[in-house]
C-alpha positions, 0 to 999 in steps of 0.5 A, spaced: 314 410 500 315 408 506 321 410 510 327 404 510 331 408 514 336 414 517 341 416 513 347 412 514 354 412 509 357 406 507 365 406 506 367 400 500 374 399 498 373 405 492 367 410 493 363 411 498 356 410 498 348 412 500 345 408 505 339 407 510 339 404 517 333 401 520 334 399 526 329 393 529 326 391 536 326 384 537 319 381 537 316 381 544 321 386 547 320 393 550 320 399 546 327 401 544 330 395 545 334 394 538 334 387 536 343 384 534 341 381 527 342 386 522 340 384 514 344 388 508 338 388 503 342 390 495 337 393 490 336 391 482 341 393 476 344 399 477 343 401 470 336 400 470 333 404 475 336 400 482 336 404 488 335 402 495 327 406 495 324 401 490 319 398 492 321 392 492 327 393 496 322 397 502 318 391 502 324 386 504 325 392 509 319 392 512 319 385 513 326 384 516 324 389 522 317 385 523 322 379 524 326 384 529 331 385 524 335 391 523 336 393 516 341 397 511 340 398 504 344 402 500 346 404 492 351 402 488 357 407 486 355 412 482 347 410 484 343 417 486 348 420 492 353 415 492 360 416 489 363 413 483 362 412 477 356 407 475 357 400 472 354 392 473 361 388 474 360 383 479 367 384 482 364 392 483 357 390 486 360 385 491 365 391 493 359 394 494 355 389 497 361 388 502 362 395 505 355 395 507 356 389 511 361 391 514 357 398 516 352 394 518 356 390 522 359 396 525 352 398 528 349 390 530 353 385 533 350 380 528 348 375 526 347 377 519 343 375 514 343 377 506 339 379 502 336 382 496 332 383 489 333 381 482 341 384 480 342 384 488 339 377 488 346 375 485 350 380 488 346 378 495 348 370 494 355 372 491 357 375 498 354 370 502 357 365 499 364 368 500 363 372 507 363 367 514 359 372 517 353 371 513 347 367 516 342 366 512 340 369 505 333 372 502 334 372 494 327 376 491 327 375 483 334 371 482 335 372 474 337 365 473 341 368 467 346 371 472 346 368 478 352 363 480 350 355 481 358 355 485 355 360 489 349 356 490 353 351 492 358 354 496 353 357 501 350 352 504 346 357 510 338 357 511 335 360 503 329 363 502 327 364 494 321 369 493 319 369 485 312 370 481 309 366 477 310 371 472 316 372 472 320 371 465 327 373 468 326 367 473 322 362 469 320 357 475 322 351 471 328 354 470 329 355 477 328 349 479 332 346 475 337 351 478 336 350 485 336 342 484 343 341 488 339 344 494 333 340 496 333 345 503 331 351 499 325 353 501 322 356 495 316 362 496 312 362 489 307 369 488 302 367 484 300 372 478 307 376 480 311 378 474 318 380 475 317 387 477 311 385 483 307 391 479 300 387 479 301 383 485 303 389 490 310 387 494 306 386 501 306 379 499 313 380 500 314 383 506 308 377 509 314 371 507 319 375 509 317 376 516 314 369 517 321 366 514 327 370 517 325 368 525 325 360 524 333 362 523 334 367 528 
C-alpha cells in the first residue's frame, strides 16, 4: 500500500478520529513547496470494511498530490484507531467527514475540494452541498441507492463522477438518470471496472483524478 500520509487526528463534535495528511507540491514548483488546495478523501461503509488504506481511497490520493493537492483521509468513529463506537448514520458520517474538513482546513489555506469512494461518495456530497468552503468534489462509486438528489441539487460546484461499467451499485442508466438535472457533470466511466475496481486496478483512478482536479484549481 502506498503511504497516504503522517499521522494527523481529527476532532469531530463527538470522538476523535484516525486520520493522514499528504501534503502536496504544486505542479512546477520548487521542492518543499506545499500547494494551498487541500481534499478531505472519505473512505467506503464503515461496517463493510471501509478505511482510509483502501485502495481505492489511496488511488484517489495519489491522484490529488499529482494535481498539487494535498490530502486528509480518515476513519469513520470507531473505524481501526478511531474513537467511538462504529455506525453508518448519515448525520454520524457527516460529522465525521466535517471534522476532517476543519482539520484540513487547519493545516492549508484552501480551496477545498471534496471527495470520496462508495459509502464516502454520499457522505462526500452531503458536506459539500452543505459546506460554502468546498469547491469542488470527486465522487468515486456513488451507490444511487443512497446518495441524495437534493444534494446533487444543492451542490452546484465543479463534479467529477468516476464508475465502472460493471458496477451493480451504480448501474450507468441509473446514474445517468440520476445526474440528468446537472448536464455540467463530467462523468468518467472505467470500462471492465466493477464496484470494488478489483479487475481493473485503481491506477485509472489515480490518472482521471489527476487530469481533472487542475481544470478547477
Amino acid at each position: 500500500m502506498t503511504d497516504i500520509g503522517e499521522s494527523c487526528p481529527v476532532a469531530t463534535s463527538g470522538p476523535r478520529l484516525e486520520g493522514r495528511f499528504r501534503p502536496a507540491a504544486a505542479p512546477g514548483s520548487a521542492p518543499g513547496t506545499s500547494s494551498g488546495v487541500g481534499a478531505v478523501v472519505a473512505p467506503p461503509h464503515p461496517l463493510y470494511g471501509g478505511t482510509l488504506s483502501n485502495p481505492v481511497v489511496v488511488a484517489a490520493a495519489e491522484g490529488f498530490a499529482e494535481a498539487g493537492v494535498a490530502t486528509l483521509a480518515f476513519n469513520y468513529r470507531g473505524i481501526e484507531h478511531s474513537e467511538g463506537r462504529a455506525t453508518d448514520a448519515p448525520a454520524a458520517a457527516v460529522d465525521d467527514y466535517s471534522g476532517a474538513l476543519d482539520t484540513l482546513a487547519g493545516r492549508v489555506p484552501g480551496p477545498y475540494l471534496a471527495a470520496g469512494y462508495s459509502f464516502g461518495a454520499r457522505t462526500a456530497l452531503a458536506v459539500a452541498a452543505r459546506d460554502p468552503r468546498v469547491r469542488a468534489a470527486v465522487l468515486i462509486a456513488p451507490p444511487v441507492d443512497l446518495v441524495d438528489a437534493g444534494d446533487l441539487a444543492a451542490f452546484t460546484g465543479p463534479l467529477l463522477v468516476i464508475v465502472g461499467d460493471r458496477d451493480a451499485y451504480a448501474p450507468l442508466d441509473r446514474l445517468r438518470a440520476w445526474l440528468a438535472t446537472r448536464p455540467d457533470v463530467v462523468l468518467e466511466i472505467v470500462p471492465g471496472a466493477d464496484h470494488l475496481f478489483g479487475s481493473t486496478g485503481t491506477a485509472g483512478i489515480t490518472a482521471l483524478v489527476a487530469a481533472r482536479v487542475p481544470t478547477w484549481l
